[in-house]
Structure formats: C-alpha cells, structure tokens
N, C-alpha and C positions, 0 to 999 in steps of 0.2 A: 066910550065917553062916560058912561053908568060908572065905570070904576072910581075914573077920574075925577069923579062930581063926589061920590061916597070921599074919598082922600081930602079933596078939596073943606066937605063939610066935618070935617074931624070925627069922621065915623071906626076910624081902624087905631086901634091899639100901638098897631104896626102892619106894613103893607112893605111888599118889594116886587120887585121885578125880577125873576128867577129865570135863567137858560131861555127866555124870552115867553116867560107866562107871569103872567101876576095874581100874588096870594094877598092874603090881607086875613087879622082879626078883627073882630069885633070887639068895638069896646063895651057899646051897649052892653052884650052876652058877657062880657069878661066881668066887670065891673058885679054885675047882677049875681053872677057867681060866688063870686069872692065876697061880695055882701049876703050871701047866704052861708058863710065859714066852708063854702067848698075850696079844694086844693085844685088850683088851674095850671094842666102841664101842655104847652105848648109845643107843638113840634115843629121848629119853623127853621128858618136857612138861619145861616151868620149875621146877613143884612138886618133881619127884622129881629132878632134876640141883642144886638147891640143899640135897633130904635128901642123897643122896651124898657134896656136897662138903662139908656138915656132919661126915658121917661118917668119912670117911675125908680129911682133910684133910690138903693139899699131893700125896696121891697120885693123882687124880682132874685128869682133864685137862678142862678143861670149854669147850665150844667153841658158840656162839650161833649158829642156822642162823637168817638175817634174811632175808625174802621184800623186793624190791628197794622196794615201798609195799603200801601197803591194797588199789590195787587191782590188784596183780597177785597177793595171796597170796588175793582173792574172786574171781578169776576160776580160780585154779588149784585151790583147795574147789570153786565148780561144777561145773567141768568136768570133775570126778572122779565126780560126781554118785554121792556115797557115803554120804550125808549124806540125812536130812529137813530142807524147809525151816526147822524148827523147830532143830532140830543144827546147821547152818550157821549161822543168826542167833546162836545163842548163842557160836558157836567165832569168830565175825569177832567179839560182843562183848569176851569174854575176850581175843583177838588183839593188843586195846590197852593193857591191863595187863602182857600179857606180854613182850611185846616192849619195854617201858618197863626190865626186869628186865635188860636185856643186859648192862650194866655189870657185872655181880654175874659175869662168867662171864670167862674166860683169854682167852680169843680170841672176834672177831667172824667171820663170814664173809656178806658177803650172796650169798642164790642168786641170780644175774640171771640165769646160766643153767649148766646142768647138772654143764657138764664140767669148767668152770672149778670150780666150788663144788667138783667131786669133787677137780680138785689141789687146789686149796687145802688143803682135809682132810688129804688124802695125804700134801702139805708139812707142814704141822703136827704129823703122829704122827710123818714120818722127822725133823723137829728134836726133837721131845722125846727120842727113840730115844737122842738122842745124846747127852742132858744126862749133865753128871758122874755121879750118883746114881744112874745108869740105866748106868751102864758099869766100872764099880766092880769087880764080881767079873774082866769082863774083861780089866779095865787091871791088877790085883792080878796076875793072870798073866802079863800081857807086863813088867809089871815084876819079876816073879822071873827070868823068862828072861833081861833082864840084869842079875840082880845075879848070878844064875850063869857069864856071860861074862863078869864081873870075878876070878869065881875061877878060872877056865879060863885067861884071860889071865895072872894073875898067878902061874900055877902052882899052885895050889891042886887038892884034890884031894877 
C-alpha cells in the first residue's frame, strides 16, 4: 500500500509494474538533479521510459538498449541466474512486445557488446550536450562578450 499511496501523491517521475515487481523514480531526486545541471540516465523498462517521455516531452532523451537477438538477451537472463525459472519465462515472454516498442524511442543502440554499446551512449548524451536549446544560456554570454567588443572597438564606453 506504501507504493501505492507514493503513486497516488505524485511522487514517481514514472512507476510500473514489471514481471510482477514494481519500480518507480523519484521525482523529487530527479527534478533536484537536473536543477543542479546534472545529466539524469535512467534505466527503466519500456513502460516507464514512454510515461516519462509522456511527461515531460521533447525534454527526455530516450535511448532503446536492443540485445543483438532472442537468443543472446536468453542466454545473458540465464547466466545472471537471478531470476526463477518461472521470472525468466515470463521476462523472455514479455521481451517480444517490448522490443517491438523501439520505434517509439530517439535512438536505437544494439548491445552486441559492452564497450561499444557504452560509446555509443556516451556519443549520444555528448551530441545532445550540444544542441542549441541546451547551450543557450552559454552562447547568450559569449554573445554579450562581443557585442561589448563592438563598444570597445567603436570607442564607446
């Protein structure tokens, strides 16, 4: 019921009910982040990355981690052996739905393997980093700096 009462009082960013567990962000912690210029990456299912980008649209970056096929994202659930075989069957069921959802998100990345998948990422926050919208207050200052070396030059004072 604790969950349910946090959901009910607009406490999660995004919540879902996952393979029959329930996650949730904080908004609170989010929000407080991101008003300190920190970059917020979330690792959460299909359900809550589509509330998100509900939520807060166009500012939400949303990036699809795609395992290379079926059977390399069932071998890498096994071999984590974190799972009951009962939570595995269902997480490979659900696996085919979800993954059908990629289109709905900004960017693909498939994991084939580790390091690559982690530049990729990488490249993708340092291009966002750079979009206009996201550079604005800074460029607002190097362009006063020279509209001030037009009054310097021009003698102004």
């Amino acid at each position: 019921f604790e969950f349910e009462s946090l959901v009910d009082n607009g406490e999660f960013l995004e919540h879902a009910e996952v393979h029959g567990n329930y996650y949730g962000t904080s908004l609170t912690q989010t929000e407080r982040k991101i008003s300190s210029g920190k970059d917020v990456v979330l690792e959460i299912d299909v359900q809550g990355a589509l509330q998100v980008m509900n939520k807060i649209p166009g500012a939400a970056i949303s990036i699809f981690i795609l395992p290379p096929s079926f059977e390399v994202l069932k071998a890498r659930l096994t071999s984590r052996n974190t799972e009951s075989a009962e939570d595995l069957a269902l997480r490979l069921r659900n696996s085919n739905s979800e993954v059908s959802q990629f289109s709905q998100f900004d960017y693909v990345i498939v994991n084939d393997e580790v390091n690559a998948a982690a530049r990729k990422l990488a490249s993708i926050i340092l291009a966002e980093r750079q979009k206009v919208i996201r550079q604005s207050d800074r460029v607002k200052g190097i362009l006063e700096s020279f509209e001030r070396s037009k009054k310097f030059s021009s003698g102004e004072s």
